[in-house]
N, C-alpha and C positions, 0 to 999 in steps of 0.2 A: 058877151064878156063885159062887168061892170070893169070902168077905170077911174073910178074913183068919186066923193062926195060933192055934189052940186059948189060951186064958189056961189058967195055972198051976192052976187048981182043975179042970181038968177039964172047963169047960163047953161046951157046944156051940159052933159056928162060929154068931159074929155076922153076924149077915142083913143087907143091906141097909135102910136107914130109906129109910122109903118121903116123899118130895118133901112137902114142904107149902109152899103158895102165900104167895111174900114181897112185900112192898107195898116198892118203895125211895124212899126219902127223900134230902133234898139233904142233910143230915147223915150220914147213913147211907145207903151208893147202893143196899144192898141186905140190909137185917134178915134175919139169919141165925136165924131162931126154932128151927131145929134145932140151934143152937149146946150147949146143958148135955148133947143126948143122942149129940151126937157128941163132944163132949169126954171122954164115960166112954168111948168107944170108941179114940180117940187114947189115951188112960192107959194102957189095956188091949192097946195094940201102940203100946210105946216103939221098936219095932227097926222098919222097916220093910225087909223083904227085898230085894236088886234084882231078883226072880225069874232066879235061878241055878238053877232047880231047886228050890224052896222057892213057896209059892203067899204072894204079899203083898196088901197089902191094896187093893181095888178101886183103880184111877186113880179122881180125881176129876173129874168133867166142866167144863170151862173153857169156860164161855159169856158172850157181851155181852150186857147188858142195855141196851134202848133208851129212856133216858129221854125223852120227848120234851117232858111235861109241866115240868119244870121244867130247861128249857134254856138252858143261858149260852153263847155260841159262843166258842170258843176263836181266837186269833189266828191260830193257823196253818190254821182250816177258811174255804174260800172259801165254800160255800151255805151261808148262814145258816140256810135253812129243812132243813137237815139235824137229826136225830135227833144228840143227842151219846150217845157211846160210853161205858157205863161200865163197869167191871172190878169183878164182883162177888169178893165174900171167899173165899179159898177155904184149905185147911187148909193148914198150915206145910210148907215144904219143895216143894210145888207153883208152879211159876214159869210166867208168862206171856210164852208167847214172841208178841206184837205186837209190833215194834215199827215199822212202816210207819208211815203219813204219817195212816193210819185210826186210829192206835193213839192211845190216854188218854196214853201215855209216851212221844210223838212228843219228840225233840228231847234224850231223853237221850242219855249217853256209851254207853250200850249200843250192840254193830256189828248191822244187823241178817243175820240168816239168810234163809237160802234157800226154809229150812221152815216162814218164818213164812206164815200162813195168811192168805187173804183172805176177809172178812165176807159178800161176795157170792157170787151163785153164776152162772154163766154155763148159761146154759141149754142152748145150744148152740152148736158153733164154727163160726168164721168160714167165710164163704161166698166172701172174696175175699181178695186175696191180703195184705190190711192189715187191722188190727183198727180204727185206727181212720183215716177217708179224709176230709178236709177236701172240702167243697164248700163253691163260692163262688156265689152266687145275684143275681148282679148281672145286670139285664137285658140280654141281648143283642140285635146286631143282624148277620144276617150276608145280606150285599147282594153279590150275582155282576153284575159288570159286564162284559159281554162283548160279539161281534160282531155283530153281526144276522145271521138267518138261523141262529144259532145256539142250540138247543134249550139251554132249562133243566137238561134232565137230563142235558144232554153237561157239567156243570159239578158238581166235587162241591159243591157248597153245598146242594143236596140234602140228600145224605148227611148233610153234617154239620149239619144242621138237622132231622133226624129221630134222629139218634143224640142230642142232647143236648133233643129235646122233652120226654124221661122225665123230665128232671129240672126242668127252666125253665117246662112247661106254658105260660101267657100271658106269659112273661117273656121269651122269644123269640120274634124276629119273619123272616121271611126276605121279600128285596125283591131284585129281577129288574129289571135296566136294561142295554138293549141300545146299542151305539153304531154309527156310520156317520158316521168324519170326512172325507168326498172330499170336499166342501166348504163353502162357508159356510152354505146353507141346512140341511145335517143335521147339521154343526156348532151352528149355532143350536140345531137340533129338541134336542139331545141337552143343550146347557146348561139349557134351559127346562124340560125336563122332570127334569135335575136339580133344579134351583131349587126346584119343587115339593114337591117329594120333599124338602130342607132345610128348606123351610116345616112340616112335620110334625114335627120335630125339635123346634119352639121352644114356648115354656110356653104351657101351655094346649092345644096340639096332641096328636090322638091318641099319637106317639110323643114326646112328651117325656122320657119315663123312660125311654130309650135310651140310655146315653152309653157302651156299650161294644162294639167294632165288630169282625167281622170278614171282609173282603173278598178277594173273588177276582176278580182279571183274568183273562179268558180268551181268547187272542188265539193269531194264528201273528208270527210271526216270520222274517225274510230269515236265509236261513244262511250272508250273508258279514258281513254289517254287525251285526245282531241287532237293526234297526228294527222296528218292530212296525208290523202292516197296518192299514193306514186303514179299511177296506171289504172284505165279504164278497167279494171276486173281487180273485184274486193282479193284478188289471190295475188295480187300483185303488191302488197304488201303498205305499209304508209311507215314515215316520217316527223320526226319535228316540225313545226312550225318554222321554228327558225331556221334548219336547213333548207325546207323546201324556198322559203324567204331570197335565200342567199343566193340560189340559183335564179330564180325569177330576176332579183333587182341583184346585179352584179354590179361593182365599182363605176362602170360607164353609165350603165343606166340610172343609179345613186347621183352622178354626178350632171346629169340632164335634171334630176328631178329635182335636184338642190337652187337652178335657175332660178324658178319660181315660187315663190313663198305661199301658194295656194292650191293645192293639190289635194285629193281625195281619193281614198281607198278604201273598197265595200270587199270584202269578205264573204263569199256567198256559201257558206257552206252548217253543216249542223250546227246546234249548239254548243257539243263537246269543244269546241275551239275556243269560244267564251267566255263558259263555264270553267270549265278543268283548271285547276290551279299554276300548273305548270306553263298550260301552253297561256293563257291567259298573259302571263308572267313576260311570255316571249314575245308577246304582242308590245307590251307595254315596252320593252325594252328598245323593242322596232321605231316605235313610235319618237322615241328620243332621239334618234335620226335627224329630226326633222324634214323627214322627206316629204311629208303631208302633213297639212295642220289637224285633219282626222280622219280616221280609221274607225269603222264600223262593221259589228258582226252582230249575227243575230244569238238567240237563248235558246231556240225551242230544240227541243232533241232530233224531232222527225218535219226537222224544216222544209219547208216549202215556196221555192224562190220566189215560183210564180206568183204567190202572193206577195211578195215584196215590191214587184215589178212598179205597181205605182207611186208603192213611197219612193222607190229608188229615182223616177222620175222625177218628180219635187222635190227631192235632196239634190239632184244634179242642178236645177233651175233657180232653185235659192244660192246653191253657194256658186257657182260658175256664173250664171247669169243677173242676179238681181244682188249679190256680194255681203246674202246674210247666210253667218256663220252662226246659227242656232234654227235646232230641229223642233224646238215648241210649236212654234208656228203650223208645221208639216204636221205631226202629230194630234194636231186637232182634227184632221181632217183621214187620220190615219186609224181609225177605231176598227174595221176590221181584221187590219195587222196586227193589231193589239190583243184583239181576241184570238191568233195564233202562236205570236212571238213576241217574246221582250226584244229589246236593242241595248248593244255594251258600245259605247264612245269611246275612243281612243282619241286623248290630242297628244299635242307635239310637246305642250308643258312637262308630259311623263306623269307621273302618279295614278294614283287607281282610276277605274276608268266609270264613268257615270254609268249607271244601269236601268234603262227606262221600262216599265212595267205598265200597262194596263187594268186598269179596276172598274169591276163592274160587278155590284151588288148582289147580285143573284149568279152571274157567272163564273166569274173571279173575282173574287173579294178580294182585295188589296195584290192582287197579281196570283192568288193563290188559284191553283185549278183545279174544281172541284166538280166530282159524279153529281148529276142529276138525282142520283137517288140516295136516300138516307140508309144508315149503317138498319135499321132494322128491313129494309128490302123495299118498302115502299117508294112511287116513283111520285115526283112534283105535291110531295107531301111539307116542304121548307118553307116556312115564313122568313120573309127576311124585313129587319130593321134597320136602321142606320141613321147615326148623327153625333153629336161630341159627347162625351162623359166624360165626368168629373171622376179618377180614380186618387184615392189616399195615400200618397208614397209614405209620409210621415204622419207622426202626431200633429191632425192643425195647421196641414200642409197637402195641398190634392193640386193635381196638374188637368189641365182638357186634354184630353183625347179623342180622337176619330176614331167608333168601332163600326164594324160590322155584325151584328148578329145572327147568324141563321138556328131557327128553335123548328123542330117535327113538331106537326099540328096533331099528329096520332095521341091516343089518350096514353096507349101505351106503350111510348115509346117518349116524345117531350126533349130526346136529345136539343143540346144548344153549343151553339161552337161562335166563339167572337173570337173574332181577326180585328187586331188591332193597328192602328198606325203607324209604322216606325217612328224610333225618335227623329232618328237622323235623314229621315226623307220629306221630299216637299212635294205640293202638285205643281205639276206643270199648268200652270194661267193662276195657281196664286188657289184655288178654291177648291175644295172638294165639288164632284161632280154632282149637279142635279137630277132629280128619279128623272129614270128615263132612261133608254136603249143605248146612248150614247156609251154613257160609263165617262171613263178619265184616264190620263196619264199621269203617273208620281216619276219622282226619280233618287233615286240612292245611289250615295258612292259605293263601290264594290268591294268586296272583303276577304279575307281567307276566310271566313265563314259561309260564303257563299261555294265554296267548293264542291263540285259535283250537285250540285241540287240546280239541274236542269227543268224544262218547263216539257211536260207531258201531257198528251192528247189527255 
């Protein structure tokens, strides 16, 4: 290691002085005892090189010293019980470049750099896709209320009560109640045996430390009206939504779910409940309650839960566990549910309820579901295109648009169908989707024009 350019007499290259152990003091944060024998060595090289090709004189080593013993906390450090930072002496013309929120000179006019360093050291990198991931550890409770005759495990609450046990341990609870309203007697069975089950809820009760909920109905559905079935056999007749509603959450149970300002309800049943203008209607009404800040049902007519099962999981895990209230996120990740069913969003705001759609170019063009084979009988005979055009509304006046085109490649045949953008919808991430298998999510507010215009295999 050079230390520096020969002095004028001739004498050998000065060596490194070897470290002696300094004691710092709150007057002195760090007693320089090698100070007189490096000071003859600073005399001794007034010029210091930039090394242009010339050997200058060692960098000096720029370390924090942790005082811990005599610590006064600085207004701008939040843990007290932190070590304060000090900035030992170091020779002239050496600058410290800290100036972070960790730095002794926090708060100066200094900008800081990019290359200023950080006092820690990270051991190893991240394993997920955030450094750092809020969880929320509030007791849950997640309660499937469903048909009778209907298996536990036809229900995601399962799922979603084993994906988030990693983290909750006894903090989650999961609780199974069947119904049968054909009439007054298993109407009763099914109040009484709620009531119960509320009874646990109240201080002093096993579940008292519950007050954050989230439930799943799982029911079928008439695919004119979107009444929900009373009873395990289609002869058994269905219901409003809202009546059925009124029995499930009764005044006590409204008033446990009112506790908590975060609560979730999935709806597991056809799309007739969604869709149908009425019941749709009675949904929203629900929702002003604010018994939940949302409520979700599916679109498809001949729905199928099981497929739901995993978004239903990462819709429990984002808003229960990590305390994000938007399904974009999940929905990227959710394209085969896409290619079965839309999703309608209820919040607690009230108004029409968001309506998310899947698009995929050859599949579903803008959520639309369409045969594999063209109206002249030919099968995988559709070229499809897709990208913005420029249409004319007025004179001297054109808007972009997002089509789809599908054109028959037959001579004779050449059918062409474009599906266009709505106005009023956006993509979920901001972009239309790139070629490729994935496809996309949009979303639109919902409409009385969307009435009865369910989504078909």
């Amino acid at each position: 290691m050079s230390a520096g350019p020969r002095s004028p007499a001739g004498s050998s290259e000065l060596s490194p002085v070897p470290s002696t152990p300094r004691t710092p003091t709150p007057e002195d944060p760090v007693t320089d005892v090698d100070a007189p024998r490096r000071s003859k060595r600073i005399k001794a090289n007034k010029t210091v090189e930039s090394r242009k090709g010339t050997t200058g004189m060692p960098a000096s080593r720029v370390s924090l010293v942790y005082n811990s013993t005599d610590f006064t906390p600085d207004s701008h450090e939040i843990d007290n019980s932190a070590p304060r930072l000090v900035r030992p002496k170091v020779p002239r013309g050496v600058v410290l470049k800290l100036q972070k929120w960790w730095s002794p000179d926090y708060g100066s006019k200094r900008k800081d750099k990019m290359s200023d360093p950080y006092p820690h050291i990270f051991r190893q990198g991240s394993s997920s896709r955030e450094n750092m991931v809020r969880i929320i550890l509030e007791p849950i409770a997640i309660i499937t209320i469903h048909l009778q005759r209907w298996h536990l495990f036809e229900t995601p609450a399962v799922m979603a009560y084993q994906s988030i046990i990693t983290f909750f341990h006894q903090h989650v609870v999961l609780i199974e109640i069947d119904y049968n309203f054909t009439n007054k007697t298993t109407i009763n069975n099914f109040v009484n045996r709620l009531n119960k089950l509320l009874d646990e809820f109240k201080p002093g009760q096993r579940l008292e430390r519950f007050r954050k909920f989230c439930i799943f109905v799982s029911t079928h559905s008439d695919p004119s009206t979107g009444d929900l079935h009373l009873g395990p056999e289609p002869r058994h007749g269905a219901a409003p939504i809202k009546d059925v509603l009124e029995i499930m959450f009764p005044p006590a149970f409204q008033k446990l779910l009112q506790v908590h300002e975060k609560n979730l309800l999935n709806i597991m049943a056809c799309g007739a409940v969604a869709n149908v203008t009425e019941s749709n209607q009675a949904i929203q009404e629900f929702s002003t309650k604010k018994l939940f800040t949302h409520i979700y049902a599916f679109t498809q007519a001949d729905f199928q839960p099981a497929l739901s099962f995993p978004f239903c999981e990462k819709l429990v895990n984002a808003f229960l566990v990590f305390d994000r209230f938007s399904i974009h996120g999940i929905l990227q990740d959710s394209q085969s549910l896409g290619a079965h069913t839309g999703i309608m969003e209820f919040k607690a705001s009230g108004g029409p309820p968001n309506h998310y759609q899947w698009s995929h170019a050859s599949k579903s063009p803008l959520g639309n579901r369409i045969s594999p084979q063209c109206v002249c009988g030919r099968m995988d005979s559709i070229k499809v295109t897709s990208g913005i055009t420029k249409i004319q509304i007025e004179e001297n006046t054109f808007k972009s648009v997002y089509e789809i085109k599908h054109r028959c490649k037959a001579r004779t045949c050449q059918k062409v169908t474009i599906f266009s953008f709505p106005d009023n919808a956006s993509w979920v991430g901001g972009n239309p989707p790139a070629k490729g298998p994935q496809g996309g999510w949009f979303v639109t507010p919902w409409s009385l024009q969307d009435n009865n215009a369910m989504e078909t295999n």
